[in-house]
N, CA, C and O atoms as a CHARMM CRD file, in Angstrom:
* protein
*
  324
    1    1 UNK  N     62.60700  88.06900  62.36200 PROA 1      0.00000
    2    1 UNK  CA    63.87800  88.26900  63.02700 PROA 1      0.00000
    3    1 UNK  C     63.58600  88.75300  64.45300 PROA 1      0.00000
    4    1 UNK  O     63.13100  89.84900  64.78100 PROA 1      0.00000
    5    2 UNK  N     63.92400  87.75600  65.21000 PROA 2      0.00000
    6    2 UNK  CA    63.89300  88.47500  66.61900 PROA 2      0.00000
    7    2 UNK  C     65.17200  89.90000  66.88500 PROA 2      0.00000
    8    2 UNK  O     66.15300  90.35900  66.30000 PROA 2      0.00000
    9    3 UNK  N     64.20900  90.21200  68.40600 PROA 3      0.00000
   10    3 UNK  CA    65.41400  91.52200  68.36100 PROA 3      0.00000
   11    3 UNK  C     66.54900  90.87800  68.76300 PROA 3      0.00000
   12    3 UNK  O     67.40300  91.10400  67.90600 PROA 3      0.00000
   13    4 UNK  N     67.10800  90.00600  69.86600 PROA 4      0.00000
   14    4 UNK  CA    67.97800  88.98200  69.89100 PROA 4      0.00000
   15    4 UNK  C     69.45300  89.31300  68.68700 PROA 4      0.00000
   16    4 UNK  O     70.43300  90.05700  68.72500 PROA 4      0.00000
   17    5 UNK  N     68.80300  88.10300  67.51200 PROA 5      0.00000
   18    5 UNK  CA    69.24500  88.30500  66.31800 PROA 5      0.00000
   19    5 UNK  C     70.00400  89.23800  65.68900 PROA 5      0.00000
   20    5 UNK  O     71.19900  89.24900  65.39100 PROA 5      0.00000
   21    6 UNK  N     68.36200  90.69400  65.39900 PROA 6      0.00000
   22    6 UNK  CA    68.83300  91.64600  65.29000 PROA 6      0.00000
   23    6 UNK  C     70.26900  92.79000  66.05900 PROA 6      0.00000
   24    6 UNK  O     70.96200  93.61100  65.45800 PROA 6      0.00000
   25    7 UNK  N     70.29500  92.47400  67.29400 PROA 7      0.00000
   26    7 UNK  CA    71.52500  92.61400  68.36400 PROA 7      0.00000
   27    7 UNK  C     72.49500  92.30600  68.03400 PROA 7      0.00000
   28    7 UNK  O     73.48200  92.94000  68.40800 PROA 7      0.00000
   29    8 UNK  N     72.60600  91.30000  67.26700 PROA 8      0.00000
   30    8 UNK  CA    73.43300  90.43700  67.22900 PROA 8      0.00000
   31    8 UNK  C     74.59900  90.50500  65.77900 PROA 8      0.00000
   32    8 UNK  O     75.78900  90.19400  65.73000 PROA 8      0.00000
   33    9 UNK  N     73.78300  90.98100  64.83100 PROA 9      0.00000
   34    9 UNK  CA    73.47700  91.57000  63.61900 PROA 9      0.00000
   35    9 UNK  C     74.40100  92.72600  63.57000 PROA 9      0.00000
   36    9 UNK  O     75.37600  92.97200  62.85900 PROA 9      0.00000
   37   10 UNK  N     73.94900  93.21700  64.31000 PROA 10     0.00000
   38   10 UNK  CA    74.26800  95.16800  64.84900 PROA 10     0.00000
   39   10 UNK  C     75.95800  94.91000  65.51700 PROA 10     0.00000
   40   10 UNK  O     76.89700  95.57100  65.07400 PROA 10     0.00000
   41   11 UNK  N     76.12100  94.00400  66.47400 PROA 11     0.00000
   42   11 UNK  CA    77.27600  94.08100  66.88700 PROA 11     0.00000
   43   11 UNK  C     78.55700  93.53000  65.82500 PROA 11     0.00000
   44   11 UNK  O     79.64500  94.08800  65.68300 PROA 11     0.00000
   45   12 UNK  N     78.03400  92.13700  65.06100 PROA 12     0.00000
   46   12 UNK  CA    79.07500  92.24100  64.04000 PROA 12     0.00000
   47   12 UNK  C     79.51600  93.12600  62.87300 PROA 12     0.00000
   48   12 UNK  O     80.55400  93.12300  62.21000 PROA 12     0.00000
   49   13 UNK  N     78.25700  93.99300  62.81200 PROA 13     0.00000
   50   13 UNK  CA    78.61900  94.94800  61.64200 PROA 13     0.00000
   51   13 UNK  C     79.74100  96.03000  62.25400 PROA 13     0.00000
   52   13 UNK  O     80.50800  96.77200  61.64100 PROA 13     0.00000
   53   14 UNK  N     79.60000  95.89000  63.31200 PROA 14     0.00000
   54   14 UNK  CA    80.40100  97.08800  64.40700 PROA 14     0.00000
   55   14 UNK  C     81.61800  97.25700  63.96900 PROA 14     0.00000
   56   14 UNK  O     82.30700  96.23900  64.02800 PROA 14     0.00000
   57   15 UNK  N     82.30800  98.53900  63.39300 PROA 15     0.00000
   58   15 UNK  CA    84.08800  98.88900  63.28400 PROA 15     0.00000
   59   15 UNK  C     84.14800  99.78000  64.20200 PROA 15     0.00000
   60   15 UNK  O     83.27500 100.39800  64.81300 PROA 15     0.00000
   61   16 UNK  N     85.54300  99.78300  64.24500 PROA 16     0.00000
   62   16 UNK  CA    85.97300 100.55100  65.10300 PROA 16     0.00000
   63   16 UNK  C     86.76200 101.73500  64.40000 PROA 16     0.00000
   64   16 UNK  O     87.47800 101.33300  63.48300 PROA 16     0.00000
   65   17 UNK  N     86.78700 102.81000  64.57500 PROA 17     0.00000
   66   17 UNK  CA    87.37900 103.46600  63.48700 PROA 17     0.00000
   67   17 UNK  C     88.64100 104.91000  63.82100 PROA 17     0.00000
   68   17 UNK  O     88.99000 106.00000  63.36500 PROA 17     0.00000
   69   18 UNK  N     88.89600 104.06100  64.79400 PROA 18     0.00000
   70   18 UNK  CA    89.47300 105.22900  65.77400 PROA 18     0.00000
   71   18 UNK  C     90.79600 104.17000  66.13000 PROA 18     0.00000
   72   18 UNK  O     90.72400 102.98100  66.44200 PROA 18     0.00000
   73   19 UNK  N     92.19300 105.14100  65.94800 PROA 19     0.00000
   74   19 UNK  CA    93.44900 104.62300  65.85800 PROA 19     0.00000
   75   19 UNK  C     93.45800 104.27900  67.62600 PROA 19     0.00000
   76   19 UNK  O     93.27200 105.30400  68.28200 PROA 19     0.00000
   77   20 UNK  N     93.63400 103.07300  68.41800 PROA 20     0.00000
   78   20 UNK  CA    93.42500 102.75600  70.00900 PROA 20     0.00000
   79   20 UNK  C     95.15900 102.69300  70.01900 PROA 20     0.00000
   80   20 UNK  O     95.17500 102.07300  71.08300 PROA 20     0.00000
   81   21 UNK  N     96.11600 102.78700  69.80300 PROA 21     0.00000
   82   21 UNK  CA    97.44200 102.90200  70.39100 PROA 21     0.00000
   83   21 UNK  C     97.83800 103.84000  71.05600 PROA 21     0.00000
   84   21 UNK  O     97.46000 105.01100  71.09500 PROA 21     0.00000
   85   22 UNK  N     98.86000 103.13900  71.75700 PROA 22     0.00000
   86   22 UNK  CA    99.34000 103.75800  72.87900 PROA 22     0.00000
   87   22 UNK  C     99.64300 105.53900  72.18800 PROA 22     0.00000
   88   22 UNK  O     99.08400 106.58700  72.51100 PROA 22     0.00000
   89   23 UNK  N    100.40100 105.36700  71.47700 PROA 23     0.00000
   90   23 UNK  CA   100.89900 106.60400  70.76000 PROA 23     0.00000
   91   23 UNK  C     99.75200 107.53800  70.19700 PROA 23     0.00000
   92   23 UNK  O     99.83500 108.75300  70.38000 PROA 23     0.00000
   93   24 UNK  N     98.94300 107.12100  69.68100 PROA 24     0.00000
   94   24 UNK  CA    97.39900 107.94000  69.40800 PROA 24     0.00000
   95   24 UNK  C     96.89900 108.67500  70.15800 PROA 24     0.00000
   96   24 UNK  O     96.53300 109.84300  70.02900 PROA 24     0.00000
   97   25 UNK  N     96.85800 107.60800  71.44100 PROA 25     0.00000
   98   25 UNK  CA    95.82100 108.48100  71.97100 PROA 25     0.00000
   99   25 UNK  C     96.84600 109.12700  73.27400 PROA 25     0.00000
  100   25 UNK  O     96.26800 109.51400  74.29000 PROA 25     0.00000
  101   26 UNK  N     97.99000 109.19900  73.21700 PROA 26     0.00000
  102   26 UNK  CA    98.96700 110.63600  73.87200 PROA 26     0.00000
  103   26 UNK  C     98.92700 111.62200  72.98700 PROA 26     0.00000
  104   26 UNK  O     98.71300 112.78200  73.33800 PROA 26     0.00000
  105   27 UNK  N     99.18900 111.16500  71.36600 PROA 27     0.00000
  106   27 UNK  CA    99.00400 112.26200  70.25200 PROA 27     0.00000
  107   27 UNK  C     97.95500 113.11900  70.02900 PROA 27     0.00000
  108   27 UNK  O     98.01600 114.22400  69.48900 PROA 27     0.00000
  109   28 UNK  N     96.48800 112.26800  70.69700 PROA 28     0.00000
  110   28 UNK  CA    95.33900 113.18200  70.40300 PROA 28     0.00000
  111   28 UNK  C     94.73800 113.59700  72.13600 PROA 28     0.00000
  112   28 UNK  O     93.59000 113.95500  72.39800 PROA 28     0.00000
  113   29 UNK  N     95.68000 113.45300  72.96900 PROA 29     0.00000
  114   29 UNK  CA    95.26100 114.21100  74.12900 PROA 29     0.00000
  115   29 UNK  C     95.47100 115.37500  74.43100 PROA 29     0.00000
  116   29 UNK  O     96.47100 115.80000  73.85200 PROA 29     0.00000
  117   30 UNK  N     94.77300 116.42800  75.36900 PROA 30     0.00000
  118   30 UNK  CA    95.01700 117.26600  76.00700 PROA 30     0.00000
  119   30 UNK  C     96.15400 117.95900  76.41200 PROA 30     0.00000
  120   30 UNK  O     96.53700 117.54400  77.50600 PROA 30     0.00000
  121   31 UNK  N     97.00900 119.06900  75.84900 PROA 31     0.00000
  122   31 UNK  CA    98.21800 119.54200  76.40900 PROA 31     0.00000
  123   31 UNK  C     98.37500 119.28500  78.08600 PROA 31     0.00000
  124   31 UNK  O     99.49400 119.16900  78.58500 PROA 31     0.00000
  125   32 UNK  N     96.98200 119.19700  78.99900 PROA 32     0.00000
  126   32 UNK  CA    97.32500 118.76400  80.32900 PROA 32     0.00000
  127   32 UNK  C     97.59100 117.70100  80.70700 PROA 32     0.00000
  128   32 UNK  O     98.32900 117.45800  81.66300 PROA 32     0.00000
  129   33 UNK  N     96.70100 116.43800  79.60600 PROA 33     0.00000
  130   33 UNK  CA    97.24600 115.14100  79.65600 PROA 33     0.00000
  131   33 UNK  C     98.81500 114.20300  79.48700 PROA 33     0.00000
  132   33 UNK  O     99.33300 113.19100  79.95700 PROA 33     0.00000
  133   34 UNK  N     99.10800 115.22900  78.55400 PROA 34     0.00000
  134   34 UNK  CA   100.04800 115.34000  78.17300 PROA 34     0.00000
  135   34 UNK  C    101.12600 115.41200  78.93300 PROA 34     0.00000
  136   34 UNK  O    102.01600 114.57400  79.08300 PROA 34     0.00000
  137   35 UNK  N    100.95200 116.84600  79.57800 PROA 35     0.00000
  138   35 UNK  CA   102.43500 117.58300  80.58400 PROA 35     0.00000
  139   35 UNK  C    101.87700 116.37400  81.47500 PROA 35     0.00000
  140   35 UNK  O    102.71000 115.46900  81.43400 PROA 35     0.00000
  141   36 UNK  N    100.66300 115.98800  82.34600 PROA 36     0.00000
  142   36 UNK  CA   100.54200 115.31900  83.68300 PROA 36     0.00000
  143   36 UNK  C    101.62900 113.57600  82.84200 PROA 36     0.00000
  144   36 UNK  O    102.72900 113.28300  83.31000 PROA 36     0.00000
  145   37 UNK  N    101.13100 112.92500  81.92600 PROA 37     0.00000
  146   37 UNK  CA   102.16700 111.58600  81.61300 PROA 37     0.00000
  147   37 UNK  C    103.54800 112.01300  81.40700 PROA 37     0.00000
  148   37 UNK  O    104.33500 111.09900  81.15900 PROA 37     0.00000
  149   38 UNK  N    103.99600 113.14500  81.45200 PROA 38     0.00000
  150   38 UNK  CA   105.41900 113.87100  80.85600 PROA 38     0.00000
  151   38 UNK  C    106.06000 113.51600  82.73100 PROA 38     0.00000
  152   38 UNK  O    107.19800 113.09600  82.93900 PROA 38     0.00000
  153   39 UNK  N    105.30600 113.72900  83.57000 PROA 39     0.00000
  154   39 UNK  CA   105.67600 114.36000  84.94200 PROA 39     0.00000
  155   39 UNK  C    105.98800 112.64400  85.57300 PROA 39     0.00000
  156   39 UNK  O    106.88000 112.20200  86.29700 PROA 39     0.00000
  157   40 UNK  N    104.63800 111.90800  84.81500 PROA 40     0.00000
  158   40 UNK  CA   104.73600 110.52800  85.67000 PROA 40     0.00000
  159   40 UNK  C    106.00000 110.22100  85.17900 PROA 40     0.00000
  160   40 UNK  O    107.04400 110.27700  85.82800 PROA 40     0.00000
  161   41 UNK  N    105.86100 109.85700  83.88100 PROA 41     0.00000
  162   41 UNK  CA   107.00300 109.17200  83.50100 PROA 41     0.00000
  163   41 UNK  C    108.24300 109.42100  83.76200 PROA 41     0.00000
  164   41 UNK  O    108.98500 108.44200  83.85000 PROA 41     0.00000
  165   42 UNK  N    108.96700 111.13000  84.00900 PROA 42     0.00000
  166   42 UNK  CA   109.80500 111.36300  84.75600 PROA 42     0.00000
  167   42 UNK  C    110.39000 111.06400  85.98900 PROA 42     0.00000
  168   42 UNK  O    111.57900 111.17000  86.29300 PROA 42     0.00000
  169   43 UNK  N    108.85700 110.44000  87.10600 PROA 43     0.00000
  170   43 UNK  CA   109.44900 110.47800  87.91200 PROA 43     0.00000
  171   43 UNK  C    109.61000 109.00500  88.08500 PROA 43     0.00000
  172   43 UNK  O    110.16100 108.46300  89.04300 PROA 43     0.00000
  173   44 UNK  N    108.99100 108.32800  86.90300 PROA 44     0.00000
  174   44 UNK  CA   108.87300 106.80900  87.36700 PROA 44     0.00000
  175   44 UNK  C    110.54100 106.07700  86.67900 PROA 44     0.00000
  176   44 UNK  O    111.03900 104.96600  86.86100 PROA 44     0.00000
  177   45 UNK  N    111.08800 107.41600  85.76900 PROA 45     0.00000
  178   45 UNK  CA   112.26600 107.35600  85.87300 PROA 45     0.00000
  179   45 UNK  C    114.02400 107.60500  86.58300 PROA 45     0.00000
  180   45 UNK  O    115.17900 107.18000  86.54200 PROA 45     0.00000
  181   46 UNK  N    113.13400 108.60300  87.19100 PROA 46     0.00000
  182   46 UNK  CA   113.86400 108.98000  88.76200 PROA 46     0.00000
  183   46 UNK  C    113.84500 108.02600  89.99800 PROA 46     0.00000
  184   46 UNK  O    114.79900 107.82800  90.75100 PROA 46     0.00000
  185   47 UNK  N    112.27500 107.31900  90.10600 PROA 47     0.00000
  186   47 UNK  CA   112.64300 106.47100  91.15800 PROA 47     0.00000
  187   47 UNK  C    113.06200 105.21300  90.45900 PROA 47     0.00000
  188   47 UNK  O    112.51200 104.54000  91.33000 PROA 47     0.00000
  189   48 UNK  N    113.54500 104.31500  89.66400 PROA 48     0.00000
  190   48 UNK  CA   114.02900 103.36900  89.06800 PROA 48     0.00000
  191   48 UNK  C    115.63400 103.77000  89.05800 PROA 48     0.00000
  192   48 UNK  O    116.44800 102.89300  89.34800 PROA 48     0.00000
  193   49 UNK  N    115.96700 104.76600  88.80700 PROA 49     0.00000
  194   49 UNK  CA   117.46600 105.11500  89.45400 PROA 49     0.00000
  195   49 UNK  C    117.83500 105.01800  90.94200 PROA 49     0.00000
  196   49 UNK  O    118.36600 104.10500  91.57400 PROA 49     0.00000
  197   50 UNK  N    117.48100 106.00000  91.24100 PROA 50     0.00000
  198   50 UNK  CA   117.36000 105.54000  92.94900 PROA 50     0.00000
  199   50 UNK  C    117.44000 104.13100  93.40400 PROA 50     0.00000
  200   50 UNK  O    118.34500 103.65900  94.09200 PROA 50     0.00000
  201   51 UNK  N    116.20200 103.39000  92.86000 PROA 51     0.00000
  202   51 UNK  CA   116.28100 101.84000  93.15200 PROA 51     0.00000
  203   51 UNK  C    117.25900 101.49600  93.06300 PROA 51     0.00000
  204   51 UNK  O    117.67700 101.12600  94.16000 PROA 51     0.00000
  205   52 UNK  N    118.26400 101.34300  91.94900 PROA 52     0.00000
  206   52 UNK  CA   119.22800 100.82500  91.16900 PROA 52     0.00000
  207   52 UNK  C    120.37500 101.45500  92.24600 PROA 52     0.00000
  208   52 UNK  O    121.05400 100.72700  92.97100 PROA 52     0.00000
  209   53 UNK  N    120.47400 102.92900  92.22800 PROA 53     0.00000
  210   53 UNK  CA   121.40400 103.10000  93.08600 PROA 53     0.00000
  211   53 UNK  C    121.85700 102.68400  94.95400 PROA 53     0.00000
  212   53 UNK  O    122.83600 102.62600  95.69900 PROA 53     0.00000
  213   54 UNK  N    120.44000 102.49300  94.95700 PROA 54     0.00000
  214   54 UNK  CA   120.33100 101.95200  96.52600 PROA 54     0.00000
  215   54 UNK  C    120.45100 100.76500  96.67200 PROA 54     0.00000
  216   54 UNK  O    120.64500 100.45500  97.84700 PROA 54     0.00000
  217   55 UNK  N    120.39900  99.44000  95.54300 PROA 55     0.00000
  218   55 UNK  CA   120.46700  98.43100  95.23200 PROA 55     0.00000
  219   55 UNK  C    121.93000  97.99400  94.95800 PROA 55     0.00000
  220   55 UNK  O    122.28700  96.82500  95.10300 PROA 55     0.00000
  221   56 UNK  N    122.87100  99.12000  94.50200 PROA 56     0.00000
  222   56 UNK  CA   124.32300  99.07000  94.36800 PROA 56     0.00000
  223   56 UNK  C    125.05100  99.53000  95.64600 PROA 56     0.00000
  224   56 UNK  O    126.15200  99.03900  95.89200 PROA 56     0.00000
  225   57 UNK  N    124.33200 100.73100  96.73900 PROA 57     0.00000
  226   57 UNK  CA   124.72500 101.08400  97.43100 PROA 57     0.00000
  227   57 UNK  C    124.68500  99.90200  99.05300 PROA 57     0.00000
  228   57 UNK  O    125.40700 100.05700 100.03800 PROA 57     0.00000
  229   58 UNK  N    123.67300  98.84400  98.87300 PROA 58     0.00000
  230   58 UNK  CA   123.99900  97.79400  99.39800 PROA 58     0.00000
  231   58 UNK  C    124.70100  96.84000  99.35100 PROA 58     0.00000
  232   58 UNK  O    125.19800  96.19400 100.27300 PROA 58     0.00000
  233   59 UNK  N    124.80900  96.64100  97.66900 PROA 59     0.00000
  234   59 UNK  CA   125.61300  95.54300  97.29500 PROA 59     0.00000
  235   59 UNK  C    127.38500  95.74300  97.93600 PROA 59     0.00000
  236   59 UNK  O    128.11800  94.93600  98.50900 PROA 59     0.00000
  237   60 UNK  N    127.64000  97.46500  97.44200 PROA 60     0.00000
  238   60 UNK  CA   128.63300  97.64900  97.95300 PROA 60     0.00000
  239   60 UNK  C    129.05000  97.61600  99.85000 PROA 60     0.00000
  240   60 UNK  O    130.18200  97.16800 100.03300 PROA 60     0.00000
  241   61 UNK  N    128.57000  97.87200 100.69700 PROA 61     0.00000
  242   61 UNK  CA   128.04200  97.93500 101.48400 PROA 61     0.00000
  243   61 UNK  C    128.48300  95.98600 102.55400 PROA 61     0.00000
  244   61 UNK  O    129.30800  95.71300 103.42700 PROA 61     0.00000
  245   62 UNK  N    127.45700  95.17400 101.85400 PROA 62     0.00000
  246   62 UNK  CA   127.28400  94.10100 101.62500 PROA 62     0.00000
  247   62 UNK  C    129.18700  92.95300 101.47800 PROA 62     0.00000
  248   62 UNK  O    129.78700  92.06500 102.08400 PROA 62     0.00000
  249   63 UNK  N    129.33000  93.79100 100.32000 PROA 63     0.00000
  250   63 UNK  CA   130.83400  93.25500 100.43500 PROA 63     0.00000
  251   63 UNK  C    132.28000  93.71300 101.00000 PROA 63     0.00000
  252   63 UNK  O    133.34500  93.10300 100.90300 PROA 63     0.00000
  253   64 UNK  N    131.97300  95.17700 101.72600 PROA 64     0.00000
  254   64 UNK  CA   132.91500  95.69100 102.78200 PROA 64     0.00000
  255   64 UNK  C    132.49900  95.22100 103.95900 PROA 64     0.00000
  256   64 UNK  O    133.30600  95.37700 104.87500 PROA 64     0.00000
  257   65 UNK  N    131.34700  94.61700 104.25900 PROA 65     0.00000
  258   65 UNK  CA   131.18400  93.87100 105.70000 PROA 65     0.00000
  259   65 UNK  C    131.88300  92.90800 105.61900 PROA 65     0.00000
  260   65 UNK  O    132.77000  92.74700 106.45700 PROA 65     0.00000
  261   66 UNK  N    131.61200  91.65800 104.21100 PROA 66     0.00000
  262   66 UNK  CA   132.14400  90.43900 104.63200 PROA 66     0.00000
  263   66 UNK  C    133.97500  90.65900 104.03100 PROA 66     0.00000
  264   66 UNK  O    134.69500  89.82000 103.49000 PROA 66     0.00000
  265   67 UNK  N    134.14700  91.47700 104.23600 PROA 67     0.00000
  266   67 UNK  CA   135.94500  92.03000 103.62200 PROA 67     0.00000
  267   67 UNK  C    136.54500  92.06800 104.64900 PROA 67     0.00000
  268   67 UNK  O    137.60400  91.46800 104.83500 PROA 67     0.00000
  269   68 UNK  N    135.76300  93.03000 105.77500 PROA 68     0.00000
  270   68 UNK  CA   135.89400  93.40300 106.95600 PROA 68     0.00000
  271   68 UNK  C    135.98200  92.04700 107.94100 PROA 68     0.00000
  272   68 UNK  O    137.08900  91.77600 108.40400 PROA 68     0.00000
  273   69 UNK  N    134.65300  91.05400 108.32400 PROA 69     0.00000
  274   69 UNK  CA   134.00600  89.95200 108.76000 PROA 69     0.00000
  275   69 UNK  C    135.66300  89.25600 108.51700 PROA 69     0.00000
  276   69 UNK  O    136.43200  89.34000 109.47500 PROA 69     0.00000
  277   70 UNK  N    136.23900  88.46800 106.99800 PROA 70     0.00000
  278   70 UNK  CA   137.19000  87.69600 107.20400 PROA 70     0.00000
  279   70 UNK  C    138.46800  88.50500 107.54700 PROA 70     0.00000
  280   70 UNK  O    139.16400  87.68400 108.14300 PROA 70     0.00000
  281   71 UNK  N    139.35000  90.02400 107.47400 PROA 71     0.00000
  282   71 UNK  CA   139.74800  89.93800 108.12400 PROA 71     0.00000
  283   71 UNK  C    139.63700  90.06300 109.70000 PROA 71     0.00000
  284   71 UNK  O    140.54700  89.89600 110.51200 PROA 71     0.00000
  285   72 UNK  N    138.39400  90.37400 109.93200 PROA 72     0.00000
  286   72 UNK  CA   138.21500  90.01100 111.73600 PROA 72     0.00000
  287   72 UNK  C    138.58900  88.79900 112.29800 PROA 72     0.00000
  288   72 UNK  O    138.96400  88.61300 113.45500 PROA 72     0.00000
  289   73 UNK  N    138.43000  87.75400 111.15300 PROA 73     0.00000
  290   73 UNK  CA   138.34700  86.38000 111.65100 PROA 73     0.00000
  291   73 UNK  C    139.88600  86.07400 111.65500 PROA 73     0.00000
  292   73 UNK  O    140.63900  85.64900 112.53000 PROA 73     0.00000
  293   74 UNK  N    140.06500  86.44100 110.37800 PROA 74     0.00000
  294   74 UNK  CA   141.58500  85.67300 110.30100 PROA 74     0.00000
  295   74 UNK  C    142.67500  86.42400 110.99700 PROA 74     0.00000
  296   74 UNK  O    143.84400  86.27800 110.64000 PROA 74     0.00000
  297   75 UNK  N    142.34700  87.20400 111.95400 PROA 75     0.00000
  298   75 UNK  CA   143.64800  88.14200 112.52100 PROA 75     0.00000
  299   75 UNK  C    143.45100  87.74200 114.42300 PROA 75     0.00000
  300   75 UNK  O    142.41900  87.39500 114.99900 PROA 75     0.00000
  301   76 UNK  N    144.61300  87.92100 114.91500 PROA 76     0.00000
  302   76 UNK  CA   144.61700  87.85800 116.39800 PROA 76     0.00000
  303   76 UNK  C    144.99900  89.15100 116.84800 PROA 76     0.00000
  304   76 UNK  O    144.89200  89.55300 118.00600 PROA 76     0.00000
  305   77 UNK  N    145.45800  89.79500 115.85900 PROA 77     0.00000
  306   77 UNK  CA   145.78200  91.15900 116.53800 PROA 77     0.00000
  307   77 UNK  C    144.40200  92.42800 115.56600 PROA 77     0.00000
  308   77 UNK  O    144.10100  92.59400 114.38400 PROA 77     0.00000
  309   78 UNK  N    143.89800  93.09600 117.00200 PROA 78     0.00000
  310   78 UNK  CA   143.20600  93.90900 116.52000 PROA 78     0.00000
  311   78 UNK  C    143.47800  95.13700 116.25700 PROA 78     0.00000
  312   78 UNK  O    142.73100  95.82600 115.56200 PROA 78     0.00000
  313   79 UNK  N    144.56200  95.56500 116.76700 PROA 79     0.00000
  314   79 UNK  CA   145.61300  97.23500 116.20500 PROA 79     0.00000
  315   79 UNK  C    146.06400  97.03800 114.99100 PROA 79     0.00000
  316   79 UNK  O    147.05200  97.75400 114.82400 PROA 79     0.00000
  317   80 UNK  N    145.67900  96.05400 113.52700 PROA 80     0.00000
  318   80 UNK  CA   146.29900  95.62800 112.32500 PROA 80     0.00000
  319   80 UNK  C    144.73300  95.93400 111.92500 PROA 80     0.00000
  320   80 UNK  O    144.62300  96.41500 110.79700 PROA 80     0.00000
  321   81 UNK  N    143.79400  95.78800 112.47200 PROA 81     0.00000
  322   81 UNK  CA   142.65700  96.06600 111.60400 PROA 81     0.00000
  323   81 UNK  C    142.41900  97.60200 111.58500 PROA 81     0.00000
  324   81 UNK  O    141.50300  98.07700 110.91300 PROA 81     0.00000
C-alpha cells in the first residue's frame, strides 16, 4: 500500500462529529460572541429600516413633485398654486 492510498484511506474513514449549524455553533459560543452577533444583528436591523424608510421618504417626496410639476403645468395663474 502506498502512502498515497493510505491518505486516501484515512480521509474516507473521516466523520465529522460536531453539530456545524448555524444555531450550534451561536449555542456553543462565547457569551462575547454572542453579545458581539446580538449587536450586529441589531444594527443590521436598524439600518434595513432606515433604508426602507428613506426609500418611502423619496417615494413620497417623488410624487408631491410630479403633483406639484402638473399643477404648474396645467395652470396660468400662479397666485392659485
Amino acid at each position: 500500500m502506498t502512502e498515497l492510498q493510505a491518505w486516501k484511506g484515512a480521509v474516507l474513514r473521516m466523520e465529522v462529529k460536531h453539530d456545524l449549524s448555524i444555531l450550534a455553533l451561536l449555542a456553543d459560543a462565547s457569551f462575547l460572541v454572542q453579545l458581539v452577533m446580538a449587536i450586529l444583528l441589531g444594527l443590521s436591523v436598524v439600518s434595513w429600516w432606515y433604508i426602507f424608510r428613506k426609500a418611502y421618504a423619496f417615494r413620497d417626496a417623488r410624487e408631491n413633485t410630479e403633483a406639484f410639476e402638473a399643477g404648474f403645468v396645467a395652470t396660468t395663474d400662479l397666485d392659485s398654486l
